[in-house]
C-alpha positions as CSV (number, residue, x, y, z in Angstrom):
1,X,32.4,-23.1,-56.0
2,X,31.9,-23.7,-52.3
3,X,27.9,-24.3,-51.5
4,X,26.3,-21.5,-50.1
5,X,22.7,-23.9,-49.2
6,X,23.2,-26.9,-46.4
7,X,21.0,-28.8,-49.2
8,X,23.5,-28.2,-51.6
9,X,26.0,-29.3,-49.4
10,X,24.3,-32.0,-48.6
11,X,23.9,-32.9,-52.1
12,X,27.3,-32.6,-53.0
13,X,28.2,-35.1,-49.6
14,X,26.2,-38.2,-51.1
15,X,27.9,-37.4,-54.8
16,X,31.1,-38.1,-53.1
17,X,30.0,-41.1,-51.3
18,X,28.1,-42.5,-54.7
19,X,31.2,-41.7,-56.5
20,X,33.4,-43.7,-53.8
21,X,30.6,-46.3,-54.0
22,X,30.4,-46.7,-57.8
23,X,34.3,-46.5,-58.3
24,X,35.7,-48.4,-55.2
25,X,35.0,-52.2,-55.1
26,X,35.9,-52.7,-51.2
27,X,33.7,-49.6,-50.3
28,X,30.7,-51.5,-51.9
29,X,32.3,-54.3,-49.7
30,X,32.1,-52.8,-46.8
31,X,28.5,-51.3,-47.7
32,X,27.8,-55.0,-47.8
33,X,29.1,-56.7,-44.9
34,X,28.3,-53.3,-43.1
35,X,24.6,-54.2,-44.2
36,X,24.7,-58.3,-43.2
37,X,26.3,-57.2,-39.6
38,X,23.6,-54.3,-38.7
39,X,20.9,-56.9,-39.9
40,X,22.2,-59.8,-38.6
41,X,22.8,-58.0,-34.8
42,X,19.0,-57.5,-35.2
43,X,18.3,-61.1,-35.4
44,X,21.0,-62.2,-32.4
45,X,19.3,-59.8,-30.2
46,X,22.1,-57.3,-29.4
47,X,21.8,-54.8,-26.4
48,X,21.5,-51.0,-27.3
49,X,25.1,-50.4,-26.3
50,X,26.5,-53.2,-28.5
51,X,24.5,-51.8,-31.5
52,X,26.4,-48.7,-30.7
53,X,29.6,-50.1,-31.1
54,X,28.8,-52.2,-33.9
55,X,27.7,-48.7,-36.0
56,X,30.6,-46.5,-34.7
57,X,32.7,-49.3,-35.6
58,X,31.5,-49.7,-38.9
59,X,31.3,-46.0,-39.8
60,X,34.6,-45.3,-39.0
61,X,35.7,-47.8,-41.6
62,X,33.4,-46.4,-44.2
63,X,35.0,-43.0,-43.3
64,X,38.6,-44.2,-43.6
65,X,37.8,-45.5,-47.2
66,X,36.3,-42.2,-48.3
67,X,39.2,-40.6,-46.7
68,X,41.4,-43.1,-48.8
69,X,39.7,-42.3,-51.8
70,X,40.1,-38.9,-51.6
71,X,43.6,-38.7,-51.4
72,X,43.8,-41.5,-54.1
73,X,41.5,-38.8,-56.2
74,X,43.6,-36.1,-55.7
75,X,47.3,-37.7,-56.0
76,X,46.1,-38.2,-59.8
77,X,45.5,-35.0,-59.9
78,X,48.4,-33.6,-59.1
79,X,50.4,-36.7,-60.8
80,X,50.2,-39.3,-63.7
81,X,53.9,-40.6,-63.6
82,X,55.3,-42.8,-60.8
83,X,56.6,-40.8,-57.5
84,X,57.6,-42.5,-54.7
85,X,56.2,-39.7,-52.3
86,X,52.3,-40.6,-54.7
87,X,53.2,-44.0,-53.8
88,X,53.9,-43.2,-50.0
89,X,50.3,-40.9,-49.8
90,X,48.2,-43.8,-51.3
91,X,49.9,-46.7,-49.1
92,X,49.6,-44.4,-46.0
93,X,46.0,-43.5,-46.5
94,X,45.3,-47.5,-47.6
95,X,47.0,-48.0,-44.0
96,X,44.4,-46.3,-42.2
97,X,41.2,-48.2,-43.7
98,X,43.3,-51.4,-42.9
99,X,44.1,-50.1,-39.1
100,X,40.1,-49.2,-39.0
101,X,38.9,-52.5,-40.3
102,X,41.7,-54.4,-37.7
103,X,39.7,-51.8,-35.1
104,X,36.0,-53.4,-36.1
105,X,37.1,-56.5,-36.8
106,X,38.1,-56.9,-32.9
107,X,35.6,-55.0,-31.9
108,X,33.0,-57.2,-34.0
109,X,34.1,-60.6,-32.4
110,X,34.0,-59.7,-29.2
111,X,30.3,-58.3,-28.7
112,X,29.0,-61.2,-31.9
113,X,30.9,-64.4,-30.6
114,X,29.4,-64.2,-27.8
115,X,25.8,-64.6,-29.0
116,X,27.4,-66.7,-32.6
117,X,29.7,-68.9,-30.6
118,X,27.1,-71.3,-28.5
119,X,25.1,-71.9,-31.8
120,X,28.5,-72.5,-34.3
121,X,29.0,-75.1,-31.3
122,X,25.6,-76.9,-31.2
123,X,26.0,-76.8,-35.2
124,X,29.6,-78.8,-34.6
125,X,28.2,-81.2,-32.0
126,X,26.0,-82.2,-34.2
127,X,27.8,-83.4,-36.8
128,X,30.0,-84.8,-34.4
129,X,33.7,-85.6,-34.5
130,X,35.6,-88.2,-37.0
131,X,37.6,-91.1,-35.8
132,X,41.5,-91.0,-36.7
133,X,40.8,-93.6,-39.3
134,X,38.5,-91.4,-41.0
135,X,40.4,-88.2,-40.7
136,X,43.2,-90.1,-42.4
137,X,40.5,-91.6,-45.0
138,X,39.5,-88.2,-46.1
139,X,42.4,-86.5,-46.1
140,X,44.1,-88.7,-48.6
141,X,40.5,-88.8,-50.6
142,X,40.7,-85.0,-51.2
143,X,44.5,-85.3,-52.1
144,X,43.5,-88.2,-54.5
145,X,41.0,-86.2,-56.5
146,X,42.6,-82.7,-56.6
147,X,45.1,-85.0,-58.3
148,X,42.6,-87.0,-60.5
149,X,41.0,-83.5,-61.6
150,X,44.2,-81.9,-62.2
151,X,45.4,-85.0,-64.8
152,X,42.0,-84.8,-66.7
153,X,41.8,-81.0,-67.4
154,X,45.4,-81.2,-68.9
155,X,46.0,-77.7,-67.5
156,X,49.1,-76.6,-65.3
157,X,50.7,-79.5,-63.8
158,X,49.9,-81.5,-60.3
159,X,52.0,-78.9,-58.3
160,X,51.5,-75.9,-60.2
161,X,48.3,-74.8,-61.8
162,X,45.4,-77.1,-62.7
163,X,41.5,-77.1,-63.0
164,X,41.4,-76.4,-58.9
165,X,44.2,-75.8,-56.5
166,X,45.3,-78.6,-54.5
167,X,46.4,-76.6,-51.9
168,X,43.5,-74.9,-51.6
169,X,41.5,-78.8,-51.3
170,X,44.1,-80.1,-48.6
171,X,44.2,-76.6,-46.3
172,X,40.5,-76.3,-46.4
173,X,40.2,-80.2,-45.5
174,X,42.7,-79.7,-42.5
175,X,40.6,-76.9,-41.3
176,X,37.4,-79.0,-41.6
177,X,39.6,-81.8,-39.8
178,X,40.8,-79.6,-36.8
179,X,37.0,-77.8,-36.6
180,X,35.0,-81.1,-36.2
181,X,38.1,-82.9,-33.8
182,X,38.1,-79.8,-31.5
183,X,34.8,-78.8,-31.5
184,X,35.8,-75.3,-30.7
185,X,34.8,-72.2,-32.4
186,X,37.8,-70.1,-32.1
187,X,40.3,-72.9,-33.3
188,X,38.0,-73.4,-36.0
189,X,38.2,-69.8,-37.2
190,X,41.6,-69.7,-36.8
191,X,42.7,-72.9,-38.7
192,X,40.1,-71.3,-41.2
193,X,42.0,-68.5,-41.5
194,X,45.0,-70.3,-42.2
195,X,43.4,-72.2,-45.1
196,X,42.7,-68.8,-46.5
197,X,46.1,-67.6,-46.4
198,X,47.6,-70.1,-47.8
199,X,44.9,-69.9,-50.7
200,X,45.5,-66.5,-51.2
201,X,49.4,-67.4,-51.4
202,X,48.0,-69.4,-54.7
203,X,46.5,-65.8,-56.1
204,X,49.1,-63.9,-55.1
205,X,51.9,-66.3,-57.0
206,X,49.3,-66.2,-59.8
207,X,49.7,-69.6,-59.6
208,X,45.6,-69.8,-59.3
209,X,42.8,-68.2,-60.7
210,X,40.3,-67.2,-58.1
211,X,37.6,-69.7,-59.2
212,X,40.1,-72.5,-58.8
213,X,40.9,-71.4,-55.8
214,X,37.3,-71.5,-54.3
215,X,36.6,-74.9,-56.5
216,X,39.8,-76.3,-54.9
217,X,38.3,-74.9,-51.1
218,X,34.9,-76.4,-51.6
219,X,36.2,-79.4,-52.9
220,X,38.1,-79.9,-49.4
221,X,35.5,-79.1,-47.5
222,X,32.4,-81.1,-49.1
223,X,34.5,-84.1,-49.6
224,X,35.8,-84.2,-46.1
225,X,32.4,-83.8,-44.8
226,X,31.2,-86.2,-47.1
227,X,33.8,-89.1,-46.3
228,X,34.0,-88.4,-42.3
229,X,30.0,-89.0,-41.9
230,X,29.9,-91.6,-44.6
231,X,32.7,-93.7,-42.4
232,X,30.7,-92.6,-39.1
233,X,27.5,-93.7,-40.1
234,X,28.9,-97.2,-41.2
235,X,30.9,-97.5,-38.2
C-alpha cells in the first residue's frame, strides 16, 4: 500500500537505501569513498562551489546505483531463468552507474588535483629520483624474488599461478620506476593505472587470487623503493 504520512514515506525511502546498502557491495563502496572524499575536501580546504560539485557529483552516483538496484530487484521478479532482454535491463542500468562514476571521477580530479597535486610532488622530490643503474638493479631484484617465492610455495608454476603474481610485482615496480624518474603526478597515476589493469587481467583469467595479486603489487612496490634508496644512499 502507497503511504498516505510523508513520515511513512520517508520511512519507507531509507529501507530502500539500507536494503541497497546491506545487499550491494559497491554501494557500501561508494558510501565509503563518498565518505573519505567529503572528509578529505574538508581537510584540503575546498571553496563552497567545489564542495558543491563534489556532493552533486557524488549523489548522483549513489542515485544511479539505487536506480540499478531497483531494476536488478525487479527483473527477478518478473524472471528466474536467463532472458537476453533480463540480461539487456541489468547491463543497461549497470551502464548508467558506470557513466555516473566516469562523470565524478572527472569531475573529482579536476577540482582535488589541484590542491593534491603540489603535495604528491613535494612527497616525490623527496624521495628523489634513481639512477639508470638502480632502476635496472631493482627491476631485475623484484623479477628475481617473484621467481624465488613462486619456486618455494610449490603452487602454480613461474608464469601461471604462484604464492604472488609476478606480473602484478614487475607492473607495480615499472609504475614506481616511471613515478620517481618523472617526478610528475599525472604520469604517475597513469602508469598506476596501468599496473592495475594489467593485475586485474591476472583476476579476470583467474589466473590470481586477489591476495596474490595485492602481495605480488606490494612486493613491487616496497622492493623497488627499498633497492632504489638503498643504491642512492651508497652512491
Amino acid at each position: 500500500m502507497k503511504p498516505s504520512r510523508f513520515i511513512d514515506s520517508l520511512n519507507c525511502a531509507i529501507d530502500g537505501v539500507l536494503y541497497a546498502t546491506g545487499t550491494q557491495k559497491h554501494m557500501r563502496n561508494h558510501f565509503l569513498t563518498a565518505l573519505a572524499v567529503l572528509i578529505g575536501s574538508l581537510f584540503l580546504k575546498v571553496t563552497p562551489v567545489e564542495f558543491m560539485l563534489l556532493a552533486i557529483s557524488i549523489s548522483f552516483v549513489l542515485f544511479a546505483e539505487l536506480m540499478n538496484t531497483a531494476i536488478e530487484v525487479v527483473v527477478d521478479m518478473v524472471t528466474t531463468d536467463f532472458h537476453p532482454m533480463a540480461r539487456i535491463a541489468k547491463d543497461v542500468a549497470a551502464g548508467s552507474v558506470l557513466l555516473s562514476v566516469a562523470g565524478a571521477l572527472v569531475t573529482g580530479y579536476l577540482i582535488l588535483s589541484h590542491y593534491l597535486f603540489p603535495k604528491y610532488k613535494e612527497f616525490l622530490a623527496m624521495i628523489g629520483s634513481p639512477t639508470e643503474m638502480a632502476a635496472l638493479v631493482s627491476l631485475l631484484a623484484v623479477i628475481i624474488v617473484a621467481v624465488i617465492l613462486k619456486a618455494l610455495s610449490g603452487r602454480g608454476s613461474y608464469l601461471h599461478g604462484g604464492f604472488i603474481s609476478g606480473h602484478a610485482a614487475v607492473a607495480f615496480s615499472i609504475a614506481t620506476l616511471v613515478t620517481l624518474s618523472t617526478q610528475d603526478p599525472l604520469t604517475s597515476l597513469l602508469t598506476i593505472g596501468l599496473a592495475v589493469m594489467v593485475s586485474h587481467s591476472r583476476l579476470l583469467m583467474k589466473i590470481h587470487s586477489q591476495r596474490e595479486i595485492v602481495l605480488g603489487a606490494v612486493t613491487g612496490t616496497s622492493l623497488t623503493l627499498l633497492v632504489t634508496q638503498f643504491l642512492k644512499y651508497f652512491n
